[in-house]
N, CA, C and O atoms as a GROMACS GRO file, in nm:
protein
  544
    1UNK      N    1   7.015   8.672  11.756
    1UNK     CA    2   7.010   8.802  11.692
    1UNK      C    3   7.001   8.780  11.541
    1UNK      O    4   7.074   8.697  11.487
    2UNK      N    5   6.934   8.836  11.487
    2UNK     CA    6   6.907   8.813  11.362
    2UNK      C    7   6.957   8.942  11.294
    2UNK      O    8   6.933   9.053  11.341
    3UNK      N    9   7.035   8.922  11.168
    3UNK     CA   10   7.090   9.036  11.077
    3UNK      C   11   7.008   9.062  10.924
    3UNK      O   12   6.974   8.969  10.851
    4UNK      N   13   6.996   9.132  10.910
    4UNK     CA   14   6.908   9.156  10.762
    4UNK      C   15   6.990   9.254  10.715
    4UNK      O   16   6.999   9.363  10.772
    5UNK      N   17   7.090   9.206  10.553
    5UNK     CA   18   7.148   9.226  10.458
    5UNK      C   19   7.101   9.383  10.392
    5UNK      O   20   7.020   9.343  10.308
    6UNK      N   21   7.102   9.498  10.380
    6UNK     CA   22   7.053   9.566  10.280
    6UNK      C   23   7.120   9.612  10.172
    6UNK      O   24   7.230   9.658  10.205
    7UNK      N   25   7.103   9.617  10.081
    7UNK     CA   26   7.180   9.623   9.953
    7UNK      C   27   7.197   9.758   9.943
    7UNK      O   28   7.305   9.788   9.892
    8UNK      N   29   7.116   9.862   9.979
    8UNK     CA   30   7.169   9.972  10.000
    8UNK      C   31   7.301  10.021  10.081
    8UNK      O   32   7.352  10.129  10.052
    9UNK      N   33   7.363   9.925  10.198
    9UNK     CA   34   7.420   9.966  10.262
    9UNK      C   35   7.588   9.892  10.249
    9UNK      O   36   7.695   9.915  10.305
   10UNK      N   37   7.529   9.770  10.119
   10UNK     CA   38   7.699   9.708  10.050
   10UNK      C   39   7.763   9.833   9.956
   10UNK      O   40   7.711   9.920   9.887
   11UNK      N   41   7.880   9.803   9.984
   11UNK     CA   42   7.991   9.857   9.964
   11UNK      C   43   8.011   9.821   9.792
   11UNK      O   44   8.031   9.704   9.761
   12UNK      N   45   8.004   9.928   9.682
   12UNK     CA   46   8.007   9.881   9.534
   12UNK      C   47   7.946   9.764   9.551
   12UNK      O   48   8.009   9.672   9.603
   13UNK      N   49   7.830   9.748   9.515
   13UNK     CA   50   7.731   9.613   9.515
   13UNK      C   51   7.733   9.572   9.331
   13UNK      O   52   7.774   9.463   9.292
   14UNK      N   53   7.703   9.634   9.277
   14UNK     CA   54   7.705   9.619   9.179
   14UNK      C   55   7.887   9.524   9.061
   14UNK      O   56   7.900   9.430   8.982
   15UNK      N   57   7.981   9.631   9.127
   15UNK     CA   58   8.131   9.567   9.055
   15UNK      C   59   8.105   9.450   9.141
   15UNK      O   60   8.086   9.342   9.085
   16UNK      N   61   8.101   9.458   9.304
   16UNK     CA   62   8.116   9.328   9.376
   16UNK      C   63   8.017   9.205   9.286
   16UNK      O   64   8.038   9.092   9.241
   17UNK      N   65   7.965   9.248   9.287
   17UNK     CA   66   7.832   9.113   9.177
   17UNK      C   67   7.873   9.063   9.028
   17UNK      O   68   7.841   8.959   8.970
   18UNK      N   69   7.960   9.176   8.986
   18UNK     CA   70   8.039   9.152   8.814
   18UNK      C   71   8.156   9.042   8.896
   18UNK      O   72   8.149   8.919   8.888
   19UNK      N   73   8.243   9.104   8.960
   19UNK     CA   74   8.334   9.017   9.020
   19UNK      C   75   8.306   8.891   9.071
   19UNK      O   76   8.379   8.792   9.059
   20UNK      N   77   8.181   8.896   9.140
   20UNK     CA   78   8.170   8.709   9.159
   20UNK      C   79   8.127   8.652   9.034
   20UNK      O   80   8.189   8.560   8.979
   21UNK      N   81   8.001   8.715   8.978
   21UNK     CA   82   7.987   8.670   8.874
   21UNK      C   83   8.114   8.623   8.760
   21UNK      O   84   8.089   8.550   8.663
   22UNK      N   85   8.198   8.656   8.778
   22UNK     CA   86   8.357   8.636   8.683
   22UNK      C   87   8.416   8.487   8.741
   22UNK      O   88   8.433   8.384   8.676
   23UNK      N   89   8.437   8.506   8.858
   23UNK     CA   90   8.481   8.415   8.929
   23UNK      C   91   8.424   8.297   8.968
   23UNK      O   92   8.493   8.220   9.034
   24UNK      N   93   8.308   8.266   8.939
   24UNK     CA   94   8.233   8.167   8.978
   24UNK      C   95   8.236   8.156   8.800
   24UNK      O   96   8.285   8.044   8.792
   25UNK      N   97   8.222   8.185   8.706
   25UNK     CA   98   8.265   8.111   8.584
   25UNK      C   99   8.350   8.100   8.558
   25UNK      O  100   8.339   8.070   8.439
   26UNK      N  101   8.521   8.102   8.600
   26UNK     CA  102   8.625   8.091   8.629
   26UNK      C  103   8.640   7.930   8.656
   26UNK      O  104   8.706   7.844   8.598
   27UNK      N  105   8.515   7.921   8.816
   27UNK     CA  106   8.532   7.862   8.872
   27UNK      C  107   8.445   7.695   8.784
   27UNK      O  108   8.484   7.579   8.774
   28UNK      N  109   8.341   7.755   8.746
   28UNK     CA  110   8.278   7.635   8.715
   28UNK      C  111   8.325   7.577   8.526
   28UNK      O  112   8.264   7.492   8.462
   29UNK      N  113   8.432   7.645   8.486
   29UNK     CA  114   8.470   7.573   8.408
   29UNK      C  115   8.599   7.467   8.415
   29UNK      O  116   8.633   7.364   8.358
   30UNK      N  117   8.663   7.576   8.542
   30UNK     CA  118   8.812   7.482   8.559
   30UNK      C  119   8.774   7.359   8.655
   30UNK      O  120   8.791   7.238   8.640
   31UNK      N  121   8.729   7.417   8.736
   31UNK     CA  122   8.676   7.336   8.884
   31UNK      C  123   8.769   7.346   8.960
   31UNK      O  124   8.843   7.444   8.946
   32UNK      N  125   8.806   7.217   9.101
   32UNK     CA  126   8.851   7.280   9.198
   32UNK      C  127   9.012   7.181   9.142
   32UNK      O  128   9.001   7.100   9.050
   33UNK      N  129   9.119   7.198   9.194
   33UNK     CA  130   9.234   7.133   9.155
   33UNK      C  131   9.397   7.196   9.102
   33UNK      O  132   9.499   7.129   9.090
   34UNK      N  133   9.382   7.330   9.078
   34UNK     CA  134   9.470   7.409   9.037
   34UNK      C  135   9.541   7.498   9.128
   34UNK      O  136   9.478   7.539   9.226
   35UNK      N  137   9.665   7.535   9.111
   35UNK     CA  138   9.706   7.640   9.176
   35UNK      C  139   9.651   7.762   9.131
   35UNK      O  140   9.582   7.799   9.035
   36UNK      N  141   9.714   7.823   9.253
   36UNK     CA  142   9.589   7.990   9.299
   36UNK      C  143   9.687   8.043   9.136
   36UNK      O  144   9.598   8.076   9.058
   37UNK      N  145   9.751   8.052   9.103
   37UNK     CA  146   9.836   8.156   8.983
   37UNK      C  147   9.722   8.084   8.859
   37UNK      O  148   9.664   8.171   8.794
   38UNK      N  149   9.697   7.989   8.834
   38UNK     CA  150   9.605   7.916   8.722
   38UNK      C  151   9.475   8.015   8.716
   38UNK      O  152   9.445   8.096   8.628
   39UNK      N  153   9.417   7.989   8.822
   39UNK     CA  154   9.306   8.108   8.897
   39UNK      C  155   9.283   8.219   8.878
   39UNK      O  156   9.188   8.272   8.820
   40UNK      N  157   9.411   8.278   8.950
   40UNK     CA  158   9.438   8.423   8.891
   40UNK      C  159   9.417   8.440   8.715
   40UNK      O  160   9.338   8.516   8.660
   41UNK      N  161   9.493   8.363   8.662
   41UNK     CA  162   9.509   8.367   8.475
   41UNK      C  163   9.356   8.405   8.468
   41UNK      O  164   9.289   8.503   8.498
   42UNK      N  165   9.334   8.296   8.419
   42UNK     CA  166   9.164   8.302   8.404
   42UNK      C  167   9.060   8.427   8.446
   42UNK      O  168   8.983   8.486   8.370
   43UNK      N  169   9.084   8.451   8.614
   43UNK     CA  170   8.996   8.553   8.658
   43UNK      C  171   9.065   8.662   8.579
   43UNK      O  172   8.984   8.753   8.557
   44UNK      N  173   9.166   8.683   8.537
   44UNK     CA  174   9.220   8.788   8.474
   44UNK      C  175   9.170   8.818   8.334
   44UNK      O  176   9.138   8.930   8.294
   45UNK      N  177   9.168   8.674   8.244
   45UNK     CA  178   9.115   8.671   8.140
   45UNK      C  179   8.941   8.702   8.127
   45UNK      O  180   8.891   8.774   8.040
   46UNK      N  181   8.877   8.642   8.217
   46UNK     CA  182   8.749   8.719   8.240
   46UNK      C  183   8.720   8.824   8.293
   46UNK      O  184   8.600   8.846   8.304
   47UNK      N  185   8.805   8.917   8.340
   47UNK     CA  186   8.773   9.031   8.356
   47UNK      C  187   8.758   9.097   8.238
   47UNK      O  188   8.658   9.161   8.206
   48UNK      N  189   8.897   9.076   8.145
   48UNK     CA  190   8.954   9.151   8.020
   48UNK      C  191   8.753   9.117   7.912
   48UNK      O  192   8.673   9.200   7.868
   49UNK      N  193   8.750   8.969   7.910
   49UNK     CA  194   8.605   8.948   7.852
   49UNK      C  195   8.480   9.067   7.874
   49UNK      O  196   8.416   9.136   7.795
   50UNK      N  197   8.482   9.051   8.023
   50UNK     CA  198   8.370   9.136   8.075
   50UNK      C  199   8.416   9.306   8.110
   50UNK      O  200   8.361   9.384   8.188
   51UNK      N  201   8.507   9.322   8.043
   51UNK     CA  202   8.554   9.485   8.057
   51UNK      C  203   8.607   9.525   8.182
   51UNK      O  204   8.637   9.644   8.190
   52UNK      N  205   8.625   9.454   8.284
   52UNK     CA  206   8.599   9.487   8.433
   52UNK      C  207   8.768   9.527   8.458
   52UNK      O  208   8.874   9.465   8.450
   53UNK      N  209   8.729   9.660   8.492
   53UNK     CA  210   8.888   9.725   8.482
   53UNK      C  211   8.984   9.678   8.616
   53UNK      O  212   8.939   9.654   8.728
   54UNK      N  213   9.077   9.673   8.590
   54UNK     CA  214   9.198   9.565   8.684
   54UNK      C  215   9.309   9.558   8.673
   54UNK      O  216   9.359   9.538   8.562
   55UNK      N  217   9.394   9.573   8.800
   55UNK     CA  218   9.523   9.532   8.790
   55UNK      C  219   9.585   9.415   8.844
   55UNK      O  220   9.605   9.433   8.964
   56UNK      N  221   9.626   9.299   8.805
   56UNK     CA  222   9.682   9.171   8.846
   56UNK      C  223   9.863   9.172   8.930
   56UNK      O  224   9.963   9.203   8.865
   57UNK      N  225   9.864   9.151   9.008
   57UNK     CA  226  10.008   9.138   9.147
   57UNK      C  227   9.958   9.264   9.127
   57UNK      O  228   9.886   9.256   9.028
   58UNK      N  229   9.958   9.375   9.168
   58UNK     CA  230   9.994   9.513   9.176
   58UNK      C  231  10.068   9.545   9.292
   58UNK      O  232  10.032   9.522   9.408
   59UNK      N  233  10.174   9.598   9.256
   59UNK     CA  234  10.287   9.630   9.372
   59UNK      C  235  10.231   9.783   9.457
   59UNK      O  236  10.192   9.893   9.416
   60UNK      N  237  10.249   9.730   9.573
   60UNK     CA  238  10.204   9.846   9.701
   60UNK      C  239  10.352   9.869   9.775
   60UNK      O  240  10.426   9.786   9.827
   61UNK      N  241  10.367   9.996   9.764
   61UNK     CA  242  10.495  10.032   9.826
   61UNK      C  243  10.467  10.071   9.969
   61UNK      O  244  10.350  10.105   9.983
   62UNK      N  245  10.550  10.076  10.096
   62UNK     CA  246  10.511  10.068  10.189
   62UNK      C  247  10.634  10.210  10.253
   62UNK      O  248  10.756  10.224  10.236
   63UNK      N  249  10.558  10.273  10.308
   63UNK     CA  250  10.652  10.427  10.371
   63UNK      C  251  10.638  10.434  10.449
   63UNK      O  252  10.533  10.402  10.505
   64UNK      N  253  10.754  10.491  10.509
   64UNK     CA  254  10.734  10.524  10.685
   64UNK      C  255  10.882  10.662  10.644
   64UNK      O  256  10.994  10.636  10.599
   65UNK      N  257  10.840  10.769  10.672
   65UNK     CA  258  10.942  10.885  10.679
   65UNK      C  259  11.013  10.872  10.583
   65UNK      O  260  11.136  10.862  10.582
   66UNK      N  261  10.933  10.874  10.487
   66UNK     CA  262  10.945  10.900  10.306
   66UNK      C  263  11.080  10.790  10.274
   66UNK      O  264  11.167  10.839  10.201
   67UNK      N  265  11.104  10.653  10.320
   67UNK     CA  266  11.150  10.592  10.315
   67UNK      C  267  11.091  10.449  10.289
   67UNK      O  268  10.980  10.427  10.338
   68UNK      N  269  11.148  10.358  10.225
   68UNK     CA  270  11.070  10.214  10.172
   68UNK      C  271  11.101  10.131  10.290
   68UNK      O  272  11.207  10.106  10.348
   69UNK      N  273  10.984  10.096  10.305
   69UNK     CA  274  11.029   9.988  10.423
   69UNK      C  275  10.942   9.828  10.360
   69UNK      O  276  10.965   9.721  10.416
   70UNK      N  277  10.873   9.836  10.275
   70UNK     CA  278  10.891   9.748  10.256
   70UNK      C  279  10.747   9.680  10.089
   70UNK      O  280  10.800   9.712   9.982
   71UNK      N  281  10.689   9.650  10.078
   71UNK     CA  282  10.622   9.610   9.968
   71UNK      C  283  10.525   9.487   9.980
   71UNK      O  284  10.558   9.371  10.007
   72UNK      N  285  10.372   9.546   9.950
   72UNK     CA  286  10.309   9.414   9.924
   72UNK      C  287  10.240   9.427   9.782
   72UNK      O  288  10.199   9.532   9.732
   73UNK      N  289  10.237   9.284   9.719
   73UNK     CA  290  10.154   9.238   9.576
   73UNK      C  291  10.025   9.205   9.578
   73UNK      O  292  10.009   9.086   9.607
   74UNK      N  293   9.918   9.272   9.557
   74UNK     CA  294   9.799   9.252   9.523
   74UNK      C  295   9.737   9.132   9.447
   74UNK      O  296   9.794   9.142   9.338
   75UNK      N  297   9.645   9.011   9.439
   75UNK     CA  298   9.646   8.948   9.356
   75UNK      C  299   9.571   9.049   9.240
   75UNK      O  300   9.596   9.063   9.121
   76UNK      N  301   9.493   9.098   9.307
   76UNK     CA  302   9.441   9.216   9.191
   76UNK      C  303   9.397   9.345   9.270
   76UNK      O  304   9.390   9.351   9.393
   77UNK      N  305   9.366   9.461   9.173
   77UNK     CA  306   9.311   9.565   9.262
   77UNK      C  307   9.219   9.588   9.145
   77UNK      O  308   9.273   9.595   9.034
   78UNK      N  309   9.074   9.601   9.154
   78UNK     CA  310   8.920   9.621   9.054
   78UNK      C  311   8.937   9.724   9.079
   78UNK      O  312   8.952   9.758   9.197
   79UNK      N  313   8.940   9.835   8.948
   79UNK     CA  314   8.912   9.943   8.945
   79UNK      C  315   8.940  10.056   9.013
   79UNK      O  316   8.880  10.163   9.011
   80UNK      N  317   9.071  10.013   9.096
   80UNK     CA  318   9.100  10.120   9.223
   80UNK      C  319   9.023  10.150   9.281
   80UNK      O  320   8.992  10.266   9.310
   81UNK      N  321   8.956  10.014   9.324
   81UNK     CA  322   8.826  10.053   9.430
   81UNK      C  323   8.848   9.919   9.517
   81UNK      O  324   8.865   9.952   9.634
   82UNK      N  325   8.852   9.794   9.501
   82UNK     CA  326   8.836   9.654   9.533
   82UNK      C  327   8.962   9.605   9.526
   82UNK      O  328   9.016   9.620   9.416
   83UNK      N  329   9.036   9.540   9.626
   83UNK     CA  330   9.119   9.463   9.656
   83UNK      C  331   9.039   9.327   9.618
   83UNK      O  332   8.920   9.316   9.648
   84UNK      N  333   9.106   9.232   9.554
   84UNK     CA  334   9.051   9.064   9.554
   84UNK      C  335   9.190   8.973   9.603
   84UNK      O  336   9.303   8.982   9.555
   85UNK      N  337   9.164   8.924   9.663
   85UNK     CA  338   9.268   8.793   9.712
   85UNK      C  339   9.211   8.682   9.688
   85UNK      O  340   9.091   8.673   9.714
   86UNK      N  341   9.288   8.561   9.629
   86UNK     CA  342   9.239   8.481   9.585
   86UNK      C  343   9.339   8.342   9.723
   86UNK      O  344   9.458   8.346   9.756
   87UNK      N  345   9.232   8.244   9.769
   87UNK     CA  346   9.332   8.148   9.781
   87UNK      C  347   9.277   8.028   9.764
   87UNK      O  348   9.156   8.026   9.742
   88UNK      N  349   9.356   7.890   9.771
   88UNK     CA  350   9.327   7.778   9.710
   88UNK      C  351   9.326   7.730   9.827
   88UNK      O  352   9.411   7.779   9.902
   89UNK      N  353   9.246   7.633   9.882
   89UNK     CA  354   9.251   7.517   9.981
   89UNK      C  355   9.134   7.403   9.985
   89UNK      O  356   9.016   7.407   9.950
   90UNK      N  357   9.199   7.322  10.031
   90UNK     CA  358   9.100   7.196  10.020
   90UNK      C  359   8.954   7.187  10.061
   90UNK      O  360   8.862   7.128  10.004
   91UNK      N  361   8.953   7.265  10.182
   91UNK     CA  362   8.826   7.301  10.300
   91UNK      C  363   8.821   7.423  10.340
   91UNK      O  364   8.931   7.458  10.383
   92UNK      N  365   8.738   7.508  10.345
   92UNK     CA  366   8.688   7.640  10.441
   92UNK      C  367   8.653   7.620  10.596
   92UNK      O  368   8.533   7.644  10.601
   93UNK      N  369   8.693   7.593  10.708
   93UNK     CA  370   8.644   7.622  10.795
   93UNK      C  371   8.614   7.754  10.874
   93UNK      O  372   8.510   7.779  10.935
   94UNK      N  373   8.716   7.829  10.861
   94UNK     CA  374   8.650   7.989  10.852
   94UNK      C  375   8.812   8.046  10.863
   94UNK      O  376   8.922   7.996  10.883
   95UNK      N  377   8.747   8.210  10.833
   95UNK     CA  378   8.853   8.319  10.802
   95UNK      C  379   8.958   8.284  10.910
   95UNK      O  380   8.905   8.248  11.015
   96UNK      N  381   9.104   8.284  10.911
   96UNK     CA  382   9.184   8.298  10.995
   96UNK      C  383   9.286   8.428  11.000
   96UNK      O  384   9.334   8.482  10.900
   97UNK      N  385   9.305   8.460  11.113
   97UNK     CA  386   9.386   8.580  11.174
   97UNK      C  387   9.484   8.601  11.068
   97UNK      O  388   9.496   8.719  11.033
   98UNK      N  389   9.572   8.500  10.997
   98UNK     CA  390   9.661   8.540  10.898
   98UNK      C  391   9.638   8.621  10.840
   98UNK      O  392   9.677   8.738  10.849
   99UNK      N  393   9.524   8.541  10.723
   99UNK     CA  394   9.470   8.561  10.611
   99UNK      C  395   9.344   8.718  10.629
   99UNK      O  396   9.296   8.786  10.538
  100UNK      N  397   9.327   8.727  10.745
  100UNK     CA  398   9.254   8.856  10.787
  100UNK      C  399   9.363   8.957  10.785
  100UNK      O  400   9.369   9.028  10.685
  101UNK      N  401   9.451   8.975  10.879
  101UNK     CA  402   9.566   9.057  10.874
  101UNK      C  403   9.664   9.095  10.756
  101UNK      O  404   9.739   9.189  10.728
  102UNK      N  405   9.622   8.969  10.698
  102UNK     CA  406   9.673   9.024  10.546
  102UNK      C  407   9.609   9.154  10.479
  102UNK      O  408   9.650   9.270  10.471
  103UNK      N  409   9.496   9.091  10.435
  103UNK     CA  410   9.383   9.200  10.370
  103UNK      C  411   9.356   9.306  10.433
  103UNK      O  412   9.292   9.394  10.374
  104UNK      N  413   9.402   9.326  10.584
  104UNK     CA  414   9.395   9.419  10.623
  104UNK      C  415   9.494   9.533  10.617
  104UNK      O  416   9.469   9.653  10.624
  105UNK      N  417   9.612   9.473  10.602
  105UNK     CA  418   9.713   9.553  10.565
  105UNK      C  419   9.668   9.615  10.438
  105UNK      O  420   9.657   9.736  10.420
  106UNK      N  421   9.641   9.515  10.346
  106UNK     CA  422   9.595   9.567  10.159
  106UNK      C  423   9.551   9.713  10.173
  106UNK      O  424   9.598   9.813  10.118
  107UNK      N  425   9.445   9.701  10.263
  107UNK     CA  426   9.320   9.760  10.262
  107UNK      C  427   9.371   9.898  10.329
  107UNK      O  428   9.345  10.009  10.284
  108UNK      N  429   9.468   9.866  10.473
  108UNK     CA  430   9.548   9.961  10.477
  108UNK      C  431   9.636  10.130  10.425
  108UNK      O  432   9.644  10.252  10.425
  109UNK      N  433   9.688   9.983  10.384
  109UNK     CA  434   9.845  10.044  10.216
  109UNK      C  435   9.760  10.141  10.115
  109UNK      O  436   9.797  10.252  10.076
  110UNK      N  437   9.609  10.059  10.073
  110UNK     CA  438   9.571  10.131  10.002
  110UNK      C  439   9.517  10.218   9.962
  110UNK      O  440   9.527  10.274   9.853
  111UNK      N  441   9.400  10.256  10.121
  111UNK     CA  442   9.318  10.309  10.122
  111UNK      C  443   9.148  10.287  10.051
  111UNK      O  444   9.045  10.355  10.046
  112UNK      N  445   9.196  10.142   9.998
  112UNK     CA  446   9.072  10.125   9.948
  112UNK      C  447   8.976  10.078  10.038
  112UNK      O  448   9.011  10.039  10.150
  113UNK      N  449   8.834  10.077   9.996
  113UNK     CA  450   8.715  10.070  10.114
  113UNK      C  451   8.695   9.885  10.133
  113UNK      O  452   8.674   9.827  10.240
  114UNK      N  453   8.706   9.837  10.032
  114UNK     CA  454   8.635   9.733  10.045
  114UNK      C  455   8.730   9.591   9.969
  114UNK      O  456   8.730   9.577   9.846
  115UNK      N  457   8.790   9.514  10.041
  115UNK     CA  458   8.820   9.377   9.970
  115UNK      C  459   8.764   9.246   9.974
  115UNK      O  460   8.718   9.229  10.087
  116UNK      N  461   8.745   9.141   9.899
  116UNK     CA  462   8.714   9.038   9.906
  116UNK      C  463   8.778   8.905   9.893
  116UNK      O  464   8.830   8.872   9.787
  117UNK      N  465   8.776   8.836   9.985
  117UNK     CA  466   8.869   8.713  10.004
  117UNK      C  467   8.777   8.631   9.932
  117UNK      O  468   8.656   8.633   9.949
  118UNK      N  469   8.865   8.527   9.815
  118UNK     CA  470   8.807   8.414   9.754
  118UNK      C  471   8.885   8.330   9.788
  118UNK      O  472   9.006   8.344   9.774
  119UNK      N  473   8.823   8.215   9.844
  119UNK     CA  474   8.828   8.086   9.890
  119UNK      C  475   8.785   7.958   9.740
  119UNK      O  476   8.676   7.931   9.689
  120UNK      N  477   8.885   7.922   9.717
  120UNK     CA  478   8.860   7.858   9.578
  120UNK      C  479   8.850   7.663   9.671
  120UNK      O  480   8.954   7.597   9.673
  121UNK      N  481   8.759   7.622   9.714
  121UNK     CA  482   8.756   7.498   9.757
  121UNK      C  483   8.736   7.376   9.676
  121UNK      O  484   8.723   7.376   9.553
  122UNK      N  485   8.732   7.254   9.768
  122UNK     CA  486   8.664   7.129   9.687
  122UNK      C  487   8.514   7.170   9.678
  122UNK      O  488   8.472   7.183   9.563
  123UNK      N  489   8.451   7.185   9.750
  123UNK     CA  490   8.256   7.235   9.711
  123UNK      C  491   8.261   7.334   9.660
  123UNK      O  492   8.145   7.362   9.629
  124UNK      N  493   8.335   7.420   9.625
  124UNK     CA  494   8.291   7.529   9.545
  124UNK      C  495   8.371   7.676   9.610
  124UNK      O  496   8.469   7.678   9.684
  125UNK      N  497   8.312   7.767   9.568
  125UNK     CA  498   8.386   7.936   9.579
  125UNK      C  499   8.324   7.987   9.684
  125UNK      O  500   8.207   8.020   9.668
  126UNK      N  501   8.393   8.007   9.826
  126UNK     CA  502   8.355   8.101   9.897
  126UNK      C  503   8.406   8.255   9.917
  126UNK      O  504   8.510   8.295   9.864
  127UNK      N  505   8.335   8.326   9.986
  127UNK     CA  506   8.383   8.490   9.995
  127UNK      C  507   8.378   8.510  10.090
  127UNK      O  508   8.284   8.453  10.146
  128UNK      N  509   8.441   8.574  10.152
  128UNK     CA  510   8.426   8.743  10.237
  128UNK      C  511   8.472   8.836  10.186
  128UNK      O  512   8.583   8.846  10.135
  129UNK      N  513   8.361   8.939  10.198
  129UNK     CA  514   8.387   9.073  10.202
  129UNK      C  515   8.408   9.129  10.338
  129UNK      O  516   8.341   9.105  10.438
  130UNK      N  517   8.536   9.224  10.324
  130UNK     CA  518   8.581   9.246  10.445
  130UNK      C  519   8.635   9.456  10.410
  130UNK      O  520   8.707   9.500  10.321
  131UNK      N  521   8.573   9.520  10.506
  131UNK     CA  522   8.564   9.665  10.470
  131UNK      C  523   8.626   9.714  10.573
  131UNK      O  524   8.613   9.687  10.692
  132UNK      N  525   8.729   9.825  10.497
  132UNK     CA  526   8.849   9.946  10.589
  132UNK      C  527   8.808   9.933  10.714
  132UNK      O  528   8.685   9.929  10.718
  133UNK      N  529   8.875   9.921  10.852
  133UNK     CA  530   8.823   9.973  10.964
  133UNK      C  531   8.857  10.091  10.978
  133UNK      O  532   8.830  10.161  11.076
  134UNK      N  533   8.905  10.116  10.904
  134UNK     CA  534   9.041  10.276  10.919
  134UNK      C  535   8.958  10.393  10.809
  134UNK      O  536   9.001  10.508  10.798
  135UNK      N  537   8.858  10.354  10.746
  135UNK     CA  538   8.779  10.469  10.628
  135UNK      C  539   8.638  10.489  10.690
  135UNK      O  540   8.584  10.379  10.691
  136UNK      N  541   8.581  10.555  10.726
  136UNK     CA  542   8.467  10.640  10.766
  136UNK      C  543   8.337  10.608  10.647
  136UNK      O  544   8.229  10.666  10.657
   0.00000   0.00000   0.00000
């Protein structure tokens, strides 16, 4: 089965493209070797460069019958539109259930449409974009 991409039908195509674009010069000045918080700095500092509006940890409060049950930290949230998670590992072999269920909660909590997992490796920066199952 063959899939064909249309750019009409990505989710903020445009911030998503500022955002890699950030991160892949992030990436190709530090290279691979740092912890994910080093990462974060930087992608933070190039956002602030490239204007790209953002919040870094952003705290998500979590309710159930107007009561706290509990809290998750964002590595960032773009523009109150884009969740980004950043993580560090040696190799990509592919997305795992954790790290899915995570972002899915994000995506959850927040109501936002669309997040992207960065994979900061030894060969280089991978992504997924991964979109609400829960937003229409």
């Amino acid at each position: 089965m063959n899939f064909v991409m249309v750019k009409e039908n990505l989710i903020y195509p445009e911030l998503s493209y500022q955002i890699m674009g950030a991160i892949f010069k992030v990436f190709n000045k530090l290279g691979y070797g740092y912890q994910e918080k080093y990462y974060q700095r930087g992608i933070a500092l190039e956002f602030g460069e490239q204007a790209i509006s953002h919040e870094r940890e952003k705290e998500i409060n979590l309710q159930y019958l107007n009561k706290s049950i509990g809290k998750y930290r964002l590595d960032f949230i773009i523009d109150n539109k884009i969740i980004l998670e950043i993580k560090v590992m040696p190799y990509f072999n592919s997305l795992n259930s954790t790290q899915l269920r995570q972002v899915l909660g994000y995506l959850t909590a927040t109501e936002c449409k669309l997040a992207i997992l960065i994979f900061i490796t030894q060969k280089g920066v991978i992504y997924r974009r991964i979109i609400n199952p829960n937003l229409k």
